[in-house]
C-alpha positions in Angstrom: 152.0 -41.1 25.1 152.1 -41.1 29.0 152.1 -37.3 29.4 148.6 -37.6 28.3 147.6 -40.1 31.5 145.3 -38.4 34.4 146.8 -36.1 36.8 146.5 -38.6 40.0 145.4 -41.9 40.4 142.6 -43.4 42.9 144.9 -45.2 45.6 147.9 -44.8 44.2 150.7 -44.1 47.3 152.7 -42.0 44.6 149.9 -39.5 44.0 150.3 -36.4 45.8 153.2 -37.2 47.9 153.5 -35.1 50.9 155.8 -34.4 54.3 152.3 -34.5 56.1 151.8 -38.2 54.5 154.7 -39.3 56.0 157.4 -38.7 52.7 160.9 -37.2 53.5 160.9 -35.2 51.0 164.6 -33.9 49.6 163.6 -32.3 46.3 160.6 -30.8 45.0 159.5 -28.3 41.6 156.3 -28.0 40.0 156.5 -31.3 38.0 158.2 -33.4 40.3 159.1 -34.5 43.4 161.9 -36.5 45.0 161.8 -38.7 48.6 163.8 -41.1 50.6 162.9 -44.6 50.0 161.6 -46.4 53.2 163.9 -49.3 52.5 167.1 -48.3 51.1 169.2 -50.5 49.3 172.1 -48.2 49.1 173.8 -45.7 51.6 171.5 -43.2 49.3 168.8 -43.9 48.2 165.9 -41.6 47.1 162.7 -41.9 44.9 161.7 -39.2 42.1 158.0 -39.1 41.1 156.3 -37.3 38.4 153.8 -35.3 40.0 151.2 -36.5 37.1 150.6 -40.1 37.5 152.2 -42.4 35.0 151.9 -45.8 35.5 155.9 -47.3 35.3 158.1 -47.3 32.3 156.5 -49.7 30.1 154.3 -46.7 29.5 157.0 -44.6 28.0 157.5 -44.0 24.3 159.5 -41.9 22.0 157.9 -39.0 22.8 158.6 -38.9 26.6 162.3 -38.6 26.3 162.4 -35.1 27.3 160.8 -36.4 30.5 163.3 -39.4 31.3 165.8 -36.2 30.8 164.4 -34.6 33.0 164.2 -37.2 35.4 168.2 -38.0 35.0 169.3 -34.1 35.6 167.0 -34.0 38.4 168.5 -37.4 39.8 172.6 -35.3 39.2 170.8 -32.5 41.4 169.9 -34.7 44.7 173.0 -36.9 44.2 175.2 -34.0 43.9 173.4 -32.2 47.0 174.2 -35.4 48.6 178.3 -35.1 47.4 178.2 -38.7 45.4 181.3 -38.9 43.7 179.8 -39.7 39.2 181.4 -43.2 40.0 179.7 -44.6 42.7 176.1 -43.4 41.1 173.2 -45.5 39.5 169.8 -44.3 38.5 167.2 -46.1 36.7 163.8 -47.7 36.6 162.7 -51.4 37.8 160.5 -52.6 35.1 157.3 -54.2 35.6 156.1 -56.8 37.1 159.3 -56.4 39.1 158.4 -52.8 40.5 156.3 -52.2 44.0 154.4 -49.5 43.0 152.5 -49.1 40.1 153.8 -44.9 39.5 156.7 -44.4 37.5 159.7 -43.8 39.9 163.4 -43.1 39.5 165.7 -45.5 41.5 168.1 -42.1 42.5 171.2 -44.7 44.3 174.6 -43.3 46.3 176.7 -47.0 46.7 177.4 -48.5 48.3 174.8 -51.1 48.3 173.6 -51.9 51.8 173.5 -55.5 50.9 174.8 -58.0 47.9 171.1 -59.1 47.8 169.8 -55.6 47.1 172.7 -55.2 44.7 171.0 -58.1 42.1 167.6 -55.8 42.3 169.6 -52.6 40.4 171.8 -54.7 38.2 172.7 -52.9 34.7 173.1 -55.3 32.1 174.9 -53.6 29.1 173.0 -54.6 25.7 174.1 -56.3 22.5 173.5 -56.8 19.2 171.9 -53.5 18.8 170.6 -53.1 21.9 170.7 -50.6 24.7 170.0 -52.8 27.3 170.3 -56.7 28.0 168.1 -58.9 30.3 167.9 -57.4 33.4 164.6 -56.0 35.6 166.2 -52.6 36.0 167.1 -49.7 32.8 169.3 -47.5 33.7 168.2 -44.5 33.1 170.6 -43.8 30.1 169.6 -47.0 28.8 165.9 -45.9 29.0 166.7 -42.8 27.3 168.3 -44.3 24.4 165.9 -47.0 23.7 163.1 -44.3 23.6 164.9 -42.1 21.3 165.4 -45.4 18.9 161.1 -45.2 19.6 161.5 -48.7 21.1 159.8 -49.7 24.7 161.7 -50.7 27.6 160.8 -54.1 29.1 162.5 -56.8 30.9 164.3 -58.5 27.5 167.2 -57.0 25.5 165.8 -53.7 23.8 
């Protein structure tokens, strides 16, 4: 279960994000917090952390769905601070060995996309055949959610 994973992580640059490290931070509770990315590939585009370190979504299971919950309403929150119209929304998680950083971290996007190339990087692919999700190295987060509750793992393949 990753709820069970150490509170921080030796050099991870997700652990114990802070203004005075140099995060614009836009949203922040006791469990989580929520920053610009650096490099935006959207006109908003914003990272949300657990607090706890977790590695990335591959270390999810069936038992953390109240968590990628969580991390969905929170996402709502900051986009509807930010006035994003539900249509032109996307949230979701880029799956390893596709992601930067080895935290697990909500892709929180307002389109449009700043570029078509940056587009490809948070493409959904809807699943079939049973499956929540098709091949793609990005779940959106409702995918996510849905594959966990079935107590299946998200990874790059249909699932």
């Amino acid at each position: 279960m990753a709820t069970e994973q150490q509170t921080t992580k030796p050099g991870c640059v997700f652990c114990n994000v802070t203004a005075e490290r140099g995060f614009n931070i836009v949203w922040e509770d006791d469990h989580y917090v929520a920053f610009t990315d650096r490099s935006p590939a959207a006109t908003h585009h914003v990272l949300l952390v657990p607090k706890k370190h977790i590695d990335n979504i591959k270390s999810l299971h069936q038992t953390d769905v109240a968590l990628a919950e969580r991390m969905a309403e929170i996402g709502h929150t900051v986009l509807d601070q930010l006035n994003v119209p539900q249509d032109l929304r996307r949230m979701g998680f880029v799956i390893p060995p596709f992601n930067s950083v080895n935290h697990l971290h909500l892709h929180i996007l307002g389109l449009p996309f700043t570029s078509t190339v940056k587009s490809i990087m948070y493409r959904v692919s809807s699943g079939t055949d049973g499956n929540d999700k098709g091949f793609s190295w990005f779940g959106e987060v409702n995918q996510v959610i849905g594959i966990l509750k079935k107590g299946g793992s998200v990874n790059v393949f249909a699932c």
